[in-house]
N, C-alpha and C positions, 0 to 999 in steps of 0.2 A: 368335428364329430368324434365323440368316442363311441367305445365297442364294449358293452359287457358281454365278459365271457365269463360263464359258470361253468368252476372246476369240480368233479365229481367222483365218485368211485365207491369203494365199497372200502370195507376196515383194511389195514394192513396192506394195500394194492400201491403205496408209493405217491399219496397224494401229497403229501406235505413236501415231499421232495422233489416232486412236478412244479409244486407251487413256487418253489426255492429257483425252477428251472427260468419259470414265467418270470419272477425278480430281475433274475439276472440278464434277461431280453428286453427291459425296458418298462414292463409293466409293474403298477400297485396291484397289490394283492390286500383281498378284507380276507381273513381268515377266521369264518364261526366259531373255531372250537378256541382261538385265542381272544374274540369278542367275551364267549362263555362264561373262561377266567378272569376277563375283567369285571364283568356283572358278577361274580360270585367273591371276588376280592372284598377286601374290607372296604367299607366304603359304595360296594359297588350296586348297584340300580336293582339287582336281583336279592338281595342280601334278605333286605326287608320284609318283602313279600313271600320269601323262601322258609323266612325266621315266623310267620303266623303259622305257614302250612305245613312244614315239616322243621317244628323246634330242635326236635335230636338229630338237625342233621348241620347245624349251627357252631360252628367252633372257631375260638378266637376270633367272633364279629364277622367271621366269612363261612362261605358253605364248604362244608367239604364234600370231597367228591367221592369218597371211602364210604362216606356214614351214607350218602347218598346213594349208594351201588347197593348196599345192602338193605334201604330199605324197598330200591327198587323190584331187587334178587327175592324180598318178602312179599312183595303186593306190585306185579308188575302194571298194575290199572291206577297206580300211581301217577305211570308216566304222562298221560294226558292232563291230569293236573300240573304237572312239572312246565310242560311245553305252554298251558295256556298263558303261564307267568313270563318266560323265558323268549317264546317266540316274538311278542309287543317289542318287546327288549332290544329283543335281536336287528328288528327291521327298522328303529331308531337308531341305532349305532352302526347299521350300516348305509341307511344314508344321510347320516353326517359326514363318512368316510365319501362316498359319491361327491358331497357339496365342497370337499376341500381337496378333491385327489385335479391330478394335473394330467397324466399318461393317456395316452392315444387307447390304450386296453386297460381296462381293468376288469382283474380277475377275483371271482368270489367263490373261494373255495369253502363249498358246502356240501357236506357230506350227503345231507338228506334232500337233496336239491328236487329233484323229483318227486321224491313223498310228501313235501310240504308246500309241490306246486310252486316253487320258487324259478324255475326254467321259465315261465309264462313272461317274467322283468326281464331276461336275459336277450342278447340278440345270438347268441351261438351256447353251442353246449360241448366240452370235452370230457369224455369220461377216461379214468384211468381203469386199468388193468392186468391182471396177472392170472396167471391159471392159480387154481384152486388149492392146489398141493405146495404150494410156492407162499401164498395168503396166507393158509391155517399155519407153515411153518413160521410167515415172519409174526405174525399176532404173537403162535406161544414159546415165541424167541425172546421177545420182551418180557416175560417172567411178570405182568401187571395185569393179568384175566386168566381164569379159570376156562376149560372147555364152555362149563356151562354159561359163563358169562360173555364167550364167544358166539356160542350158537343163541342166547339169546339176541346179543346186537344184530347177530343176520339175518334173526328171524324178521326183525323193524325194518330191515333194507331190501328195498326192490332186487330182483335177483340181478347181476353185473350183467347176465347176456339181453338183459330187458333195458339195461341202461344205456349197453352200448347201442343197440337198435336204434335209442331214441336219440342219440345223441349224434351232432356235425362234426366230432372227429374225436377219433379214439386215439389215446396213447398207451403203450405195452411198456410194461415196466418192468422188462425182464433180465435187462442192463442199464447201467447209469447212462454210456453211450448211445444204446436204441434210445432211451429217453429222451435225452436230451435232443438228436438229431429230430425226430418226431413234434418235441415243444417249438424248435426253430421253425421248421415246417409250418405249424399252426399259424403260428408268427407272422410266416411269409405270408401265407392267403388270407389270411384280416389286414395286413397292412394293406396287400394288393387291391383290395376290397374297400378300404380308405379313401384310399386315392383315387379312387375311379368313385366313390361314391356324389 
C-alpha cells in the first residue's frame, strides 16, 4: 500500500524545505511548481497552448514567467484562463509520476491543494506554517515580488489558519530543527499506519 500525502502551506511558510525534509525520510516528492517549469520549458506541453492565448508572454520557445506576472498584475481575470490550460497539464504529469514512483509515501507538494480540491486524491494532508510576520519577512527577503504582488498571491490562497484546520497534521517552520523533528513524526504515524493497515 502506498500513502499520498499532500504537502501544503501558503507563500514563503518553508514548504519546499519541508519537502527536501520528506526526501530525505524516504519518500518521492511530485513538486507542482517544478512540474510548472517543465510544461513551460521549451518543448514543454504547456508552451503551445500558452503561445495562442498569451503570445507576449512567449520567449525563446518557452513561457516566461516575468512576461506572465505582468500580464497577470494587468488583468488579474486572466488567471482562470491560465489554470484551465495548466491544470489538464498538471494532473497528467502527476500521475505518470504515481505510475513509476516506488516509496511507501508520496508526497505532493501543492501549494493550492485546497483551492483546487486536490485534498479529495489524497489520503492525509500536511500543512506548513509560520506566523505572519516571519512569512511577509521571508517572501520580501527574496527580492523576486513586489508588496503588491505578494498580497496579490494571498489574496488566491485560503487563509493558513483555514488550512491548518483542515489539515491531519501541521508542521511549524520556525526552525530547521522544529522542522524537521515534526516531518519525522509525520513519518512515524503513516508508517505506524502502514503496517497495521
Amino acid at each position: 500500500m502506498t500513502y499520498l500525502l499532500g504537502l501544503t502551506g501558503s507563500i514563503g511558510m518553508g514548504k519546499s524545505t519541508t519537502a527536501k525534509l520528506f526526501a530525505e525520510g524516504g519518500c518521492e516528492v511530485w513538486d507542482a511548481d517544478a512540474a510548472v517549469h517543465r510544461l513551460y520549458a521549451p518543448g514543454g506541453a504547456a508552451v503551445g497552448p500558452m503561445q495562442e492565448a498569451f503570445p507576449g508572454a512567449i520567449i525563446d520557445g518557452s513561457v516566461d514567467r516575468q512576461m506572465l506576472k505582468q500580464i497577470l498584475m494587468a488583468d488579474p481575470s486572466k488567471f482562470a484562463q491560465i489554470e484551465a490550460i495548466v491544470h489538464p497539464l498538471l494532473a497528467e504529469d502527476r500521475k505518470i509520476f504515481r505510475q513509476n514512483a516506488t516509496s511507501d509515501i508520496l508526497v505532493f507538494d501543492i501549494p493550492l491543494l485546497f483551492e483546487t480540491g486536490g485534498d479529495a486524491a489524497m489520503d492525509g494532508i500536511a500543512c506548513v506554517w509560520v506566523d505572519a510576520v516571519t512569512q511577509r519577512a521571508r517572501v520580501l527577503e527574496r527580492g523576486t515580488m513586489s508588496e503588491a504582488q505578494f498580497a496579490q498571491i494571498l489574496a488566491k490562497q485560503m487563509p493558513i489558519d483555514e488550512k491548518r484546520a483542515r489539515a491531519d497534521f501541521e508542521i511549524e517552520t520556525d526552525t530547521p530543527e522544529h522542522a524537521a523533528a515534526q516531518v519525522q513524526s509525520v513519518l512515524n504515524q503513516i508508517r505506524k499506519t502502514l503496517r497495521h493497515a
